[in-house]
Chimera marker file (.cmm) of the C-alpha trace (Angstrom):
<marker_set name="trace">
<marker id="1" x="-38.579" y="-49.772" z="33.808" r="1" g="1" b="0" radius="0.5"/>
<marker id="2" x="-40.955" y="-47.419" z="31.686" r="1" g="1" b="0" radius="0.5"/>
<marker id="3" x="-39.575" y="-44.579" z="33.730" r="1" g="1" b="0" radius="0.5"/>
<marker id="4" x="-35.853" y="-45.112" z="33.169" r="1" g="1" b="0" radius="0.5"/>
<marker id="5" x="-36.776" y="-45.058" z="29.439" r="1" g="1" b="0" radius="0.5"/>
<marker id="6" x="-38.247" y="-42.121" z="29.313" r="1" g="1" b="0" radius="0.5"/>
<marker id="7" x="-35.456" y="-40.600" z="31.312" r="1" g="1" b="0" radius="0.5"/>
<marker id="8" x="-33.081" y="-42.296" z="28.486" r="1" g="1" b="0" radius="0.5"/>
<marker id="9" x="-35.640" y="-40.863" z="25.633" r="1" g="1" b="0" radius="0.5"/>
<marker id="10" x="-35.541" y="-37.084" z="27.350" r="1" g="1" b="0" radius="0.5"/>
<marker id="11" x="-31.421" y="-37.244" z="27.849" r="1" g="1" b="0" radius="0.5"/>
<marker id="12" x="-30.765" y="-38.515" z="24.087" r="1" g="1" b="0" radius="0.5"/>
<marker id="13" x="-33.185" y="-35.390" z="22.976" r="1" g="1" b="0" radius="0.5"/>
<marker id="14" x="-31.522" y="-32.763" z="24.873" r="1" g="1" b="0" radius="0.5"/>
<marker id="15" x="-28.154" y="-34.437" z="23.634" r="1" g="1" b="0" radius="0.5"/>
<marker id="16" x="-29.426" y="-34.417" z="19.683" r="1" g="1" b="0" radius="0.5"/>
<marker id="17" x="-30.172" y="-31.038" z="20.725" r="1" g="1" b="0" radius="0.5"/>
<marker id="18" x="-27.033" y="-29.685" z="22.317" r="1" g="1" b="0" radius="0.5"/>
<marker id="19" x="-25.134" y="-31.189" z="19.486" r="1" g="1" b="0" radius="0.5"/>
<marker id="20" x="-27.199" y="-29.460" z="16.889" r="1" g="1" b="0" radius="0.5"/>
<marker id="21" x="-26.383" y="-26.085" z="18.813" r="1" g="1" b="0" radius="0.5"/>
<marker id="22" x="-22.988" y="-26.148" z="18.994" r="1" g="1" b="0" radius="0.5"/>
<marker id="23" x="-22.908" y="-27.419" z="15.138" r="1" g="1" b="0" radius="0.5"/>
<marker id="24" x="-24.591" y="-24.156" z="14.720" r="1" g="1" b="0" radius="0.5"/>
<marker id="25" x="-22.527" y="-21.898" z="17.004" r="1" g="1" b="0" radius="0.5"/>
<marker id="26" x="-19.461" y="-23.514" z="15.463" r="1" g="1" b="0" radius="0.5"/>
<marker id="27" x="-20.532" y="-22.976" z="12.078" r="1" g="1" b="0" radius="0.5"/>
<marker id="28" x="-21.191" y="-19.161" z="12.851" r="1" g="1" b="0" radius="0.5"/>
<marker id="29" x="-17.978" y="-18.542" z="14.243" r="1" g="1" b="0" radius="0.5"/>
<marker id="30" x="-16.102" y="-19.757" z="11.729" r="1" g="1" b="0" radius="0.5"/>
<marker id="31" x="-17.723" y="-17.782" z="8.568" r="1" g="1" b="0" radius="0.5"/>
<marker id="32" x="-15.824" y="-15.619" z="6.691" r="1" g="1" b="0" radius="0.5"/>
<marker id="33" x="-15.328" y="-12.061" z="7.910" r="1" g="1" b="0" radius="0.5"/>
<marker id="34" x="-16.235" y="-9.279" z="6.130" r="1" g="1" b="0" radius="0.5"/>
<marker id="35" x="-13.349" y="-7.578" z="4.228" r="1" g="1" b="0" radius="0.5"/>
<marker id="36" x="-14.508" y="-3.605" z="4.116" r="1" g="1" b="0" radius="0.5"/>
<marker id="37" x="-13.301" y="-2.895" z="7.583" r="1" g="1" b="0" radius="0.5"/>
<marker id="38" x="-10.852" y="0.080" z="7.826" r="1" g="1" b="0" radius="0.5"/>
<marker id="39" x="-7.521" y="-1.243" z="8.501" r="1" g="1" b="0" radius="0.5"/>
<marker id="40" x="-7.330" y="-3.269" z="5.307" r="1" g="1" b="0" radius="0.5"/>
<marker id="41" x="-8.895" y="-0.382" z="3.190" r="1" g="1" b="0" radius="0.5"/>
<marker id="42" x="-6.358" y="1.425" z="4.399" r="1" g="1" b="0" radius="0.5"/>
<marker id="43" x="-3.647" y="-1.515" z="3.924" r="1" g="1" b="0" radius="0.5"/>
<marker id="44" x="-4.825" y="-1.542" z="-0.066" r="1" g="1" b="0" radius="0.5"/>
<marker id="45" x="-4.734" y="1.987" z="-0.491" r="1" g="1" b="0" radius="0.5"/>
<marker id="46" x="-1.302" y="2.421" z="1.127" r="1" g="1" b="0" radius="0.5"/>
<marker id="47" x="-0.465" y="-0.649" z="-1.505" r="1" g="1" b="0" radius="0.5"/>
<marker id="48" x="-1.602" y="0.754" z="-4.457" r="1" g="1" b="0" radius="0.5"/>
<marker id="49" x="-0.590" y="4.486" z="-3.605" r="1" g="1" b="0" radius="0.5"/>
<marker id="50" x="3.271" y="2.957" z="-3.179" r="1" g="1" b="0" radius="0.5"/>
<marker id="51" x="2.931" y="1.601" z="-6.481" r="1" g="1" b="0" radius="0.5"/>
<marker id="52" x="1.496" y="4.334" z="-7.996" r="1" g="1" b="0" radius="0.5"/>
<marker id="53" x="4.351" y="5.998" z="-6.298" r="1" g="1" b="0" radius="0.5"/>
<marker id="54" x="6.948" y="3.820" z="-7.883" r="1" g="1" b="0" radius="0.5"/>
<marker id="55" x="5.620" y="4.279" z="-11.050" r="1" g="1" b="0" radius="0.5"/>
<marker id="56" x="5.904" y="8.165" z="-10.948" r="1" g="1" b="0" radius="0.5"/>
<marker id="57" x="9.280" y="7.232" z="-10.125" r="1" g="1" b="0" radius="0.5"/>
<marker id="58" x="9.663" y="5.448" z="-13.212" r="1" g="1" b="0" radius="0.5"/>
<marker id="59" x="7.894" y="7.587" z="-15.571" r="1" g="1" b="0" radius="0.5"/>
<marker id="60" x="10.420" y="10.609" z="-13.986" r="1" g="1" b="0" radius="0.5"/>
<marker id="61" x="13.399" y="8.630" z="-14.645" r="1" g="1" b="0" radius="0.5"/>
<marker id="62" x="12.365" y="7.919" z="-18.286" r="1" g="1" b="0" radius="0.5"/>
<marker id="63" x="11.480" y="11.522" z="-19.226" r="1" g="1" b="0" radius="0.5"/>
<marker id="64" x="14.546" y="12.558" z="-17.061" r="1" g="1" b="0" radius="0.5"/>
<marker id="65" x="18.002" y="14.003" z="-18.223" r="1" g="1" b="0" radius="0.5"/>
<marker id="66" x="20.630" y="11.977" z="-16.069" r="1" g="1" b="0" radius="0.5"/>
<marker id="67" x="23.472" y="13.921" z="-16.982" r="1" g="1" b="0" radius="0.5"/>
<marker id="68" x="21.266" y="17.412" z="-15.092" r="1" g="1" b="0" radius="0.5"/>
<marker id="69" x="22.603" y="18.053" z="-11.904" r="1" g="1" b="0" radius="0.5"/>
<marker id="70" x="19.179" y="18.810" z="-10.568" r="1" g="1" b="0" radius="0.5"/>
<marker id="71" x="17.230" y="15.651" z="-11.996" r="1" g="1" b="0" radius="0.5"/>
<marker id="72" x="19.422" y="13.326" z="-10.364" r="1" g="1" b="0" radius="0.5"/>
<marker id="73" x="18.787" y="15.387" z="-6.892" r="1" g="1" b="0" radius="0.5"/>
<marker id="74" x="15.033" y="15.318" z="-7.408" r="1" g="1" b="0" radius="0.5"/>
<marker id="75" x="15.457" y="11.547" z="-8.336" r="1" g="1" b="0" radius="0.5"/>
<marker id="76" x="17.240" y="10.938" z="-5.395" r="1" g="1" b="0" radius="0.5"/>
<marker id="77" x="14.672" y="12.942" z="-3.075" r="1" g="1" b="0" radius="0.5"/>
<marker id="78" x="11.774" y="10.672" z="-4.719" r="1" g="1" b="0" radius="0.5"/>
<marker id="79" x="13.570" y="7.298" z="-4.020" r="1" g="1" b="0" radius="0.5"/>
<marker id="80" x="13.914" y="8.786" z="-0.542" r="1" g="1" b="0" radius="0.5"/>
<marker id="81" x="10.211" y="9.551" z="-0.131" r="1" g="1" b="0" radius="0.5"/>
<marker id="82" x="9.396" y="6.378" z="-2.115" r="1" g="1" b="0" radius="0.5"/>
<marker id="83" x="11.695" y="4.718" z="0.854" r="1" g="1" b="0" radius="0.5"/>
<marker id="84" x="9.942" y="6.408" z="3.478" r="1" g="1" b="0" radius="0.5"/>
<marker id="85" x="6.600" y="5.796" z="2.224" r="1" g="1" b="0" radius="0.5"/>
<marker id="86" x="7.379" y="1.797" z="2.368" r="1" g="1" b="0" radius="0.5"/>
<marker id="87" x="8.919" y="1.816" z="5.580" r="1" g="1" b="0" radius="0.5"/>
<marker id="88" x="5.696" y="3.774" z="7.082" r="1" g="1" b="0" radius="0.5"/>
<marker id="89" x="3.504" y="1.631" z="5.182" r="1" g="1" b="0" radius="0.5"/>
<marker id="90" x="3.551" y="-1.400" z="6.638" r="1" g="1" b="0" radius="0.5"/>
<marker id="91" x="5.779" y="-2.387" z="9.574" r="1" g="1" b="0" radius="0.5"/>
<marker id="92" x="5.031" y="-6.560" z="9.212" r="1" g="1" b="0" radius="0.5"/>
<marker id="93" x="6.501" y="-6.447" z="5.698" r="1" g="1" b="0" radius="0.5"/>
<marker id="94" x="9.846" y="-6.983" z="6.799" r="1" g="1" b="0" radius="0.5"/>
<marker id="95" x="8.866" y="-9.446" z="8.799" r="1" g="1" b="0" radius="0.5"/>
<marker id="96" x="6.185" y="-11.613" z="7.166" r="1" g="1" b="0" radius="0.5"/>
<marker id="97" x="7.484" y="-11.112" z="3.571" r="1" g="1" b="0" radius="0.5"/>
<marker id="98" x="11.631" y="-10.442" z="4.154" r="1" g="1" b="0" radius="0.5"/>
<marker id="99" x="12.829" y="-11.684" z="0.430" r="1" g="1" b="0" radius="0.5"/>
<marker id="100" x="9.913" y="-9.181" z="-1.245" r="1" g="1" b="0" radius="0.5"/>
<marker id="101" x="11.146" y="-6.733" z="1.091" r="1" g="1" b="0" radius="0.5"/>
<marker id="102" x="14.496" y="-6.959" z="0.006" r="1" g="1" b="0" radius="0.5"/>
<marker id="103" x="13.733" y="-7.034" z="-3.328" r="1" g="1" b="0" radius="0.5"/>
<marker id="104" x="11.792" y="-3.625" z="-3.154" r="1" g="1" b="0" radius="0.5"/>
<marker id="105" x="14.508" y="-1.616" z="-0.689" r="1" g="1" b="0" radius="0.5"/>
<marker id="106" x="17.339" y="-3.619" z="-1.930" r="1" g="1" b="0" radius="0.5"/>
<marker id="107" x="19.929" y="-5.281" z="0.879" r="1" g="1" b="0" radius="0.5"/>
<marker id="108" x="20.183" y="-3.644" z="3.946" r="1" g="1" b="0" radius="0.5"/>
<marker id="109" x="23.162" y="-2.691" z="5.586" r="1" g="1" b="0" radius="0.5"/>
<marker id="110" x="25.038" y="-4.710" z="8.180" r="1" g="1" b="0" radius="0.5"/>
<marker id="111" x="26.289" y="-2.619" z="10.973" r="1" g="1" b="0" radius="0.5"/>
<marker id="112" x="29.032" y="-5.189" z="12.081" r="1" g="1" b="0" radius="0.5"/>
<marker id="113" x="30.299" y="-5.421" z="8.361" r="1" g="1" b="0" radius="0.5"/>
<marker id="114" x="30.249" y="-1.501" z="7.717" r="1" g="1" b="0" radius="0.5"/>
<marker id="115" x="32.637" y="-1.249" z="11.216" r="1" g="1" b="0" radius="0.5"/>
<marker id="116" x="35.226" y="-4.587" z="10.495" r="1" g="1" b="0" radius="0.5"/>
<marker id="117" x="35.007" y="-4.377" z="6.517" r="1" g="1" b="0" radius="0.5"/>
<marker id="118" x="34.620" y="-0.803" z="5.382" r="1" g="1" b="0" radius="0.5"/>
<marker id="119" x="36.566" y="0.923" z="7.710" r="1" g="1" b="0" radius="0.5"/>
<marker id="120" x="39.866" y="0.314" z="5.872" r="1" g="1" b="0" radius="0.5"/>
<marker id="121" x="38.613" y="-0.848" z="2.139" r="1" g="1" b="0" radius="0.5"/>
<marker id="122" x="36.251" y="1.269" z="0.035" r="1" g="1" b="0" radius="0.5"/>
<marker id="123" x="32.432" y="-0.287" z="0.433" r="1" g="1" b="0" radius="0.5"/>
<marker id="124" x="31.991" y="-3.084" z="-1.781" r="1" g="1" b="0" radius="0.5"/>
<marker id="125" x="29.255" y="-2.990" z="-4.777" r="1" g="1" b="0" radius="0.5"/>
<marker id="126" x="26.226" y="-5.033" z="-3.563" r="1" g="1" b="0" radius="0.5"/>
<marker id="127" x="24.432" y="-6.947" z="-5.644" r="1" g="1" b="0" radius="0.5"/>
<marker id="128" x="20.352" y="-6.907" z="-6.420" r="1" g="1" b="0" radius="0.5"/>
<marker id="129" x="17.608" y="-4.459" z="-6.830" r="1" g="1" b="0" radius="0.5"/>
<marker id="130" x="15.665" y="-2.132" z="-5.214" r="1" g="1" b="0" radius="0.5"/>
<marker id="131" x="15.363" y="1.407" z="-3.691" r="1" g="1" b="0" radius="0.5"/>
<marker id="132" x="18.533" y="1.471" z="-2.053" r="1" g="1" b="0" radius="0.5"/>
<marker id="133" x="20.249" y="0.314" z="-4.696" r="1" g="1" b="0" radius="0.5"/>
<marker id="134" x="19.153" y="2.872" z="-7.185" r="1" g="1" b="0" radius="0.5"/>
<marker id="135" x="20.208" y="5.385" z="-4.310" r="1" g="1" b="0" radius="0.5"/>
<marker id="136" x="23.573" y="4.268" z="-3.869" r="1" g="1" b="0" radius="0.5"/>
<marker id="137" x="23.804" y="4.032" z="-7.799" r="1" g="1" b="0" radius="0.5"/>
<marker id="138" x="22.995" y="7.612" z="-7.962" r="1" g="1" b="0" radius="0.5"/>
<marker id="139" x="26.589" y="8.067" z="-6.344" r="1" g="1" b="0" radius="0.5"/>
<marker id="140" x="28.431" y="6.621" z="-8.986" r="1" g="1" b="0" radius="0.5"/>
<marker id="141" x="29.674" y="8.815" z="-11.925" r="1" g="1" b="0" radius="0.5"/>
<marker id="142" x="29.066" y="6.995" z="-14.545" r="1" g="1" b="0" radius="0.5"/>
<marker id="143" x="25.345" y="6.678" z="-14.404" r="1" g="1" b="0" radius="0.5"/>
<marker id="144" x="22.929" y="5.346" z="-17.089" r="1" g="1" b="0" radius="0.5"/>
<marker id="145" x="19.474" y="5.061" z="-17.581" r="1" g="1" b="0" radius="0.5"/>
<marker id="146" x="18.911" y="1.375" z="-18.308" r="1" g="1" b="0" radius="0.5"/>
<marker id="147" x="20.789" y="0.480" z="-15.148" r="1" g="1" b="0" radius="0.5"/>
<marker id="148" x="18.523" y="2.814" z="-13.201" r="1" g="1" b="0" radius="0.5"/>
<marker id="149" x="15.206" y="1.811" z="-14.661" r="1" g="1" b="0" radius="0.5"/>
<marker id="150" x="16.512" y="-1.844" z="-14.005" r="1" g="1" b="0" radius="0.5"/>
<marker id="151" x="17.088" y="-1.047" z="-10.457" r="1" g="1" b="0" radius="0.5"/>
<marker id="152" x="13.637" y="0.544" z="-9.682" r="1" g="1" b="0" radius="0.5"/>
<marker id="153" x="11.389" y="-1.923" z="-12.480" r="1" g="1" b="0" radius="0.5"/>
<marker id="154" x="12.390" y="-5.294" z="-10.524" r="1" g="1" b="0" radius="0.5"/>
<marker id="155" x="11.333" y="-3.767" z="-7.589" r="1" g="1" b="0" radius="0.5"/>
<marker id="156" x="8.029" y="-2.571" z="-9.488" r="1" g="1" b="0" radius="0.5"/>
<marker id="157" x="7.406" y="-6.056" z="-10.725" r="1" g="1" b="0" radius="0.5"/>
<marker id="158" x="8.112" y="-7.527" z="-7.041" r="1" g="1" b="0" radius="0.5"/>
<marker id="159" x="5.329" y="-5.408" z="-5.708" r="1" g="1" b="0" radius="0.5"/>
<marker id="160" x="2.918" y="-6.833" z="-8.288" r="1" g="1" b="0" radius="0.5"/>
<marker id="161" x="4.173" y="-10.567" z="-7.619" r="1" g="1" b="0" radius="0.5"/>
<marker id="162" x="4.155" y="-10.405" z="-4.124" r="1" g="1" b="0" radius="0.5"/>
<marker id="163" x="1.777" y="-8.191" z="-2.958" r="1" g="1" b="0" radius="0.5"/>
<marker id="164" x="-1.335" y="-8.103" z="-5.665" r="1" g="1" b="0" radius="0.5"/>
<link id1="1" id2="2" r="1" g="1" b="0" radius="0.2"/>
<link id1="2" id2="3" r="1" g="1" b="0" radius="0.2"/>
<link id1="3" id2="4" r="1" g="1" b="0" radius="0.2"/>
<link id1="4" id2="5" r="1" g="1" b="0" radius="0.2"/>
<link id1="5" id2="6" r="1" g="1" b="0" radius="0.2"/>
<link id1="6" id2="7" r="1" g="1" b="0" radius="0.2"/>
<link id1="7" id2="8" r="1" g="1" b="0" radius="0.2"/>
<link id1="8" id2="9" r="1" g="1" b="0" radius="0.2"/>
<link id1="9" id2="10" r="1" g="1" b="0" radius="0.2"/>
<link id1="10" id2="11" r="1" g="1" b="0" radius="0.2"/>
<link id1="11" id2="12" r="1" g="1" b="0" radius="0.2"/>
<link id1="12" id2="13" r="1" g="1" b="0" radius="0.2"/>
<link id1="13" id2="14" r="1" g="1" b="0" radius="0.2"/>
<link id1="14" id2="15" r="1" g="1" b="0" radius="0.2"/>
<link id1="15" id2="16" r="1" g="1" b="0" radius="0.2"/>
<link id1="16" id2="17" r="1" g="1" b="0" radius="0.2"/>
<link id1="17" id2="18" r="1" g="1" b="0" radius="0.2"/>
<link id1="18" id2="19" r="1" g="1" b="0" radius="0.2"/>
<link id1="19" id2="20" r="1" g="1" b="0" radius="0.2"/>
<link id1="20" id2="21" r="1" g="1" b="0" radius="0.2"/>
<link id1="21" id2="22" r="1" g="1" b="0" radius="0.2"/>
<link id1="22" id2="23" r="1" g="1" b="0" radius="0.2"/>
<link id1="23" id2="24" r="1" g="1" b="0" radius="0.2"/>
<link id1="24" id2="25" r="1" g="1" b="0" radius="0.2"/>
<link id1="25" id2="26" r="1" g="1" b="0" radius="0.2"/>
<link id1="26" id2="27" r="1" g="1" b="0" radius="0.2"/>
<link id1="27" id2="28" r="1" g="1" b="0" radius="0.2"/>
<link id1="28" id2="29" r="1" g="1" b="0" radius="0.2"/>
<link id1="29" id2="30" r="1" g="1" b="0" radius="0.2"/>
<link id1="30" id2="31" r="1" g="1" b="0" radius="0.2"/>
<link id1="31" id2="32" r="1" g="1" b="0" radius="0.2"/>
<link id1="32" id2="33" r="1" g="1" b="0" radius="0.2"/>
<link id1="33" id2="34" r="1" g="1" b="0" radius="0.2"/>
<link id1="34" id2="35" r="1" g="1" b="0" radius="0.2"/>
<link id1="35" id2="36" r="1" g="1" b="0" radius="0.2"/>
<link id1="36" id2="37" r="1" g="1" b="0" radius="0.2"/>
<link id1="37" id2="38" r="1" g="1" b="0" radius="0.2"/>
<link id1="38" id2="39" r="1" g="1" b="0" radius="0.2"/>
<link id1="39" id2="40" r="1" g="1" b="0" radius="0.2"/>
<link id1="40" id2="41" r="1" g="1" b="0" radius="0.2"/>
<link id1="41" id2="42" r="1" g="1" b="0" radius="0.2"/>
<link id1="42" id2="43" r="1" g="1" b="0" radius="0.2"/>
<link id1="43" id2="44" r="1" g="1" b="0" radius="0.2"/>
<link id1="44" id2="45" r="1" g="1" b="0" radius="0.2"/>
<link id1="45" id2="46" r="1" g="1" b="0" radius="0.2"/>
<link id1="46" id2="47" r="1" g="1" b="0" radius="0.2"/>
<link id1="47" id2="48" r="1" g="1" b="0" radius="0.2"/>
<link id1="48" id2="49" r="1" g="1" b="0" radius="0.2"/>
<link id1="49" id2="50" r="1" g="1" b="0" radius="0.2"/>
<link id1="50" id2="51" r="1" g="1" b="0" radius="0.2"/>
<link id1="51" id2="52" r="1" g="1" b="0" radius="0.2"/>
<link id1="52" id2="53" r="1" g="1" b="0" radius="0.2"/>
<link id1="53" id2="54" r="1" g="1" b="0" radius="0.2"/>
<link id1="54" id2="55" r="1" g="1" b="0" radius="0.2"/>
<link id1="55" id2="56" r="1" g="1" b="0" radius="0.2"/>
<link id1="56" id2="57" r="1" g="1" b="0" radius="0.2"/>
<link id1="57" id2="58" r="1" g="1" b="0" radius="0.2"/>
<link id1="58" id2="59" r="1" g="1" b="0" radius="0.2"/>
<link id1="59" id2="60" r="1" g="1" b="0" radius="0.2"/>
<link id1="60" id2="61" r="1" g="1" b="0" radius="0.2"/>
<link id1="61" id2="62" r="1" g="1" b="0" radius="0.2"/>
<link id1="62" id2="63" r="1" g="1" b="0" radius="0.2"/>
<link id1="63" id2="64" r="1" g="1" b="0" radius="0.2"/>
<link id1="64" id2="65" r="1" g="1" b="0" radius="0.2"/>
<link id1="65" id2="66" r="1" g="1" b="0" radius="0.2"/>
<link id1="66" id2="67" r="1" g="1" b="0" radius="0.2"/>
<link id1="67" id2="68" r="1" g="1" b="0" radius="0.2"/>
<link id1="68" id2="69" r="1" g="1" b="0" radius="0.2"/>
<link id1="69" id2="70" r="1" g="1" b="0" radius="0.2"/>
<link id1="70" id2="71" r="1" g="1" b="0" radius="0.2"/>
<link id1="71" id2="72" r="1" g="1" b="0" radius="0.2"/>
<link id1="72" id2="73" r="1" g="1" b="0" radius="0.2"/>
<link id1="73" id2="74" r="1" g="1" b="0" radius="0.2"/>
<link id1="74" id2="75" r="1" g="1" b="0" radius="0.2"/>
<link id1="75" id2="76" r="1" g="1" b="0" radius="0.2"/>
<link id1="76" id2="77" r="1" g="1" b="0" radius="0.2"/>
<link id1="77" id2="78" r="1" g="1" b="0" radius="0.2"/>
<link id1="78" id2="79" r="1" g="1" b="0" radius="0.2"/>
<link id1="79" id2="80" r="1" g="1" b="0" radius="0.2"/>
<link id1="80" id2="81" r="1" g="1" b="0" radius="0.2"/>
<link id1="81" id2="82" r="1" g="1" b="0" radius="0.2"/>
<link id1="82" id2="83" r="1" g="1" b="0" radius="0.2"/>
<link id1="83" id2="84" r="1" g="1" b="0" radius="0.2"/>
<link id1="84" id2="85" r="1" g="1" b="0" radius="0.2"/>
<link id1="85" id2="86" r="1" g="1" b="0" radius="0.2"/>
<link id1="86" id2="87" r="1" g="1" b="0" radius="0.2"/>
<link id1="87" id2="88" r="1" g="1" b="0" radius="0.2"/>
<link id1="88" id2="89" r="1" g="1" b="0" radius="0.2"/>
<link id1="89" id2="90" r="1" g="1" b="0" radius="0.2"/>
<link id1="90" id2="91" r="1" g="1" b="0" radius="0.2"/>
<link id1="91" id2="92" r="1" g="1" b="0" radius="0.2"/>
<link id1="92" id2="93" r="1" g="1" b="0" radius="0.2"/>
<link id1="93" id2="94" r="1" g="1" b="0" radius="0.2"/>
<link id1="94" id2="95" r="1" g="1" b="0" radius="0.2"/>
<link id1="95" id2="96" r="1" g="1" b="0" radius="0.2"/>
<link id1="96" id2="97" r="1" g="1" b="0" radius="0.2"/>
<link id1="97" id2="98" r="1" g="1" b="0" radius="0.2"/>
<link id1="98" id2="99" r="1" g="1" b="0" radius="0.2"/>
<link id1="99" id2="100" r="1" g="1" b="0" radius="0.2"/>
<link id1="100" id2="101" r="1" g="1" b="0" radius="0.2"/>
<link id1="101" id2="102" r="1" g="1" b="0" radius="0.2"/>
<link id1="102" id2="103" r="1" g="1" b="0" radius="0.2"/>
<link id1="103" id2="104" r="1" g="1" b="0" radius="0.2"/>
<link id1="104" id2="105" r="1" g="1" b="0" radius="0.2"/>
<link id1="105" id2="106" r="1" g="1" b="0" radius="0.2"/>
<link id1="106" id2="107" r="1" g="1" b="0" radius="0.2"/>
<link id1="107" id2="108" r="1" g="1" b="0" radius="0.2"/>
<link id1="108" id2="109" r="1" g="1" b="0" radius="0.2"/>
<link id1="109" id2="110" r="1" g="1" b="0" radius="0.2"/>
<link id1="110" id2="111" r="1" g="1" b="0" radius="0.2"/>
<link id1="111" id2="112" r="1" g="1" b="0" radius="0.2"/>
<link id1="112" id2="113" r="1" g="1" b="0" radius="0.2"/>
<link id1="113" id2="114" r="1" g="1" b="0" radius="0.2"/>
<link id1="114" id2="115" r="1" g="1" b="0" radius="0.2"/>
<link id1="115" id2="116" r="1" g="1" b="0" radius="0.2"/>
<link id1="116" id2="117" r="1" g="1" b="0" radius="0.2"/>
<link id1="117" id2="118" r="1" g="1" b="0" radius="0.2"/>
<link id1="118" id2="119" r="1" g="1" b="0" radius="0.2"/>
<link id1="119" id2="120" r="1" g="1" b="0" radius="0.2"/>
<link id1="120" id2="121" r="1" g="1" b="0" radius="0.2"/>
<link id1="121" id2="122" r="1" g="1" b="0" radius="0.2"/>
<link id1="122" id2="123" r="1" g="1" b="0" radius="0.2"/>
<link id1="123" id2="124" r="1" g="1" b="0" radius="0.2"/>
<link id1="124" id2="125" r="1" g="1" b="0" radius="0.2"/>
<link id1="125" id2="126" r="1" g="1" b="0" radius="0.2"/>
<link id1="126" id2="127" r="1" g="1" b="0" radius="0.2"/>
<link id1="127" id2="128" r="1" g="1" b="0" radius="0.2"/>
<link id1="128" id2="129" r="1" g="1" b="0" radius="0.2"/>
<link id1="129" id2="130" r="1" g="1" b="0" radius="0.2"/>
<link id1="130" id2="131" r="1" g="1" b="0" radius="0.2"/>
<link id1="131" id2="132" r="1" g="1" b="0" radius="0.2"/>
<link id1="132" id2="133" r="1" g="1" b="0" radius="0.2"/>
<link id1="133" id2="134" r="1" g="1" b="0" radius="0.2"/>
<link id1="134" id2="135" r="1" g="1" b="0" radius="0.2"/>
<link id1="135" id2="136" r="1" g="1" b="0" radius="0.2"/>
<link id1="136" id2="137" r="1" g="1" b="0" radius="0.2"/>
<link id1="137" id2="138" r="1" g="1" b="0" radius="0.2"/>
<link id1="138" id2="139" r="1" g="1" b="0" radius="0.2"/>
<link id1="139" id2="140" r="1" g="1" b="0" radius="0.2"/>
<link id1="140" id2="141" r="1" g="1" b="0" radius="0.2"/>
<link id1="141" id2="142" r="1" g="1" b="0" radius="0.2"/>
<link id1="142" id2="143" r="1" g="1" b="0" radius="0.2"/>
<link id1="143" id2="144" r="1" g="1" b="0" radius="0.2"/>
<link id1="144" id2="145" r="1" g="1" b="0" radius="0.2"/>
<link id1="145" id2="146" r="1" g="1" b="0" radius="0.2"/>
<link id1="146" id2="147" r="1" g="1" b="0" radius="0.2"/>
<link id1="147" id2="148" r="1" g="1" b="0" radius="0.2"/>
<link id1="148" id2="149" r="1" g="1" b="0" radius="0.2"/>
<link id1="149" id2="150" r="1" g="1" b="0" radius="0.2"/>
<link id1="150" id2="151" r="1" g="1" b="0" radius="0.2"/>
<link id1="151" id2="152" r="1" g="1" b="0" radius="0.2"/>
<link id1="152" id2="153" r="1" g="1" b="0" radius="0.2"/>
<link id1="153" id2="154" r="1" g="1" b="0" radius="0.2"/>
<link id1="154" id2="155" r="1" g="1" b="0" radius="0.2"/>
<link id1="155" id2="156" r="1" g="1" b="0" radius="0.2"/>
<link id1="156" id2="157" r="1" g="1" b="0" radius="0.2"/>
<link id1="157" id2="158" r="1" g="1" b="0" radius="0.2"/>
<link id1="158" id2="159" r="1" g="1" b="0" radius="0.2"/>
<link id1="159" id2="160" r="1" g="1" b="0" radius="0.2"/>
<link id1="160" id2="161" r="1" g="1" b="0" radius="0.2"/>
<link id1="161" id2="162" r="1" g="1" b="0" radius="0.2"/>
<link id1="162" id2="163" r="1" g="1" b="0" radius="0.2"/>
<link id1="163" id2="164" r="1" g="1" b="0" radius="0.2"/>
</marker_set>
C-alpha cells in the first residue's frame, strides 16, 4: 500500500508541475508583441505621409486661382498622385475598411452600369465625397472653391476618424 502512495504522491507532483509549465508557456505566447517592427512603421508613415499629402492638397486649393487654366491642371495632377498614393498604400483598405475607403476615393465606378446606363444618357452626378469626386468636379464648368474644399476636407476628416 505505501508504495502505490508514493507512486500517487510522485504522479500528482509531476502533474502540479506540468500544469504550472504550460500556465507559463501559455502565458508567454500570448504577451503582447512588440509594435516597432518594420511593416507597421512603414504602415504609419505611409498614413501620415497621405495625410500630409491631402493637406498640401488642401492648402493648394485654398491659395489657388480656380478660374487659371493651369491651377486646375496641377490640381487635378495632385488628386491623381494623391489617388495613386492611396491605392499603393495599402491594398487591405478596401477590403477591411470599404465605407472609409469610399469616403476618401469617393464611389467607384460600376462597369456594368457605365455599359447599360451611360451608353445612351449623359453620366449621372454621383453623390458623396472624396478624391474622385473632386476629379470629376474638376470637369464641370462652373467650378467653385467651397464645393472643392468640401469634396477633399470630408475625405481629410475620414482619414483622421478612421484611421488615427
Amino acid at each position: 500500500m505505501l508504495s502505490i502512495f508514493k507512486k500517487l504522491k510522485f504522479r500528482n507532483h509531476f502533474t502540479v508541475l506540468a500544469s504550472i509549465l504550460s500556465l507559463i508557456y501559455l502565458s508567454l505566447s500570448f504577451t503582447t508583441t512588440k509594435k516597432d517592427k518594420p511593416y507597421t512603421d512603414l504602415y504609419f508613415d505611409s498614413k501620415t505621409n497621405f495625410t500630409a499629402s491631402m493637406d498640401d492638397l488642401k492648402n493648394y486649393i485654398m491659395e489657388g486661382n480656380l478660374s487659371d487654366q493651369e491651377v486646375l491642371s496641377n490640381i487635378k495632377i495632385i488628386i491623381i498622385r494623391c489617388r495613386h498614393f492611396l491605392k499603393t498604400m495599402d491594398f487591405w483598405w478596401r477590403y477591411y475598411e470599404p465605407i472609409a475607403y469610399k469616403k476618401i476615393n469617393g464611389p467607384l465606378l460600376v462597369e456594368w452600369e457605365n455599359e447599360i446606363f451611360e451608353k445612351h444618357e449623359k453620366p449621372y452626378k454621383r453623390e458623396g465625397f472624396g478624391l474622385s469626386l473632386a476629379l470629376m468636379y474638376l470637369e464641370d464648368k462652373n467650378i467653385t472653391k467651397d464645393s472643392l474644399l468640401h469634396l477633399i476636407e470630408s475625405a481629410i476628416k475620414t482619414i483622421g476618424c478612421f484611421f488615427f
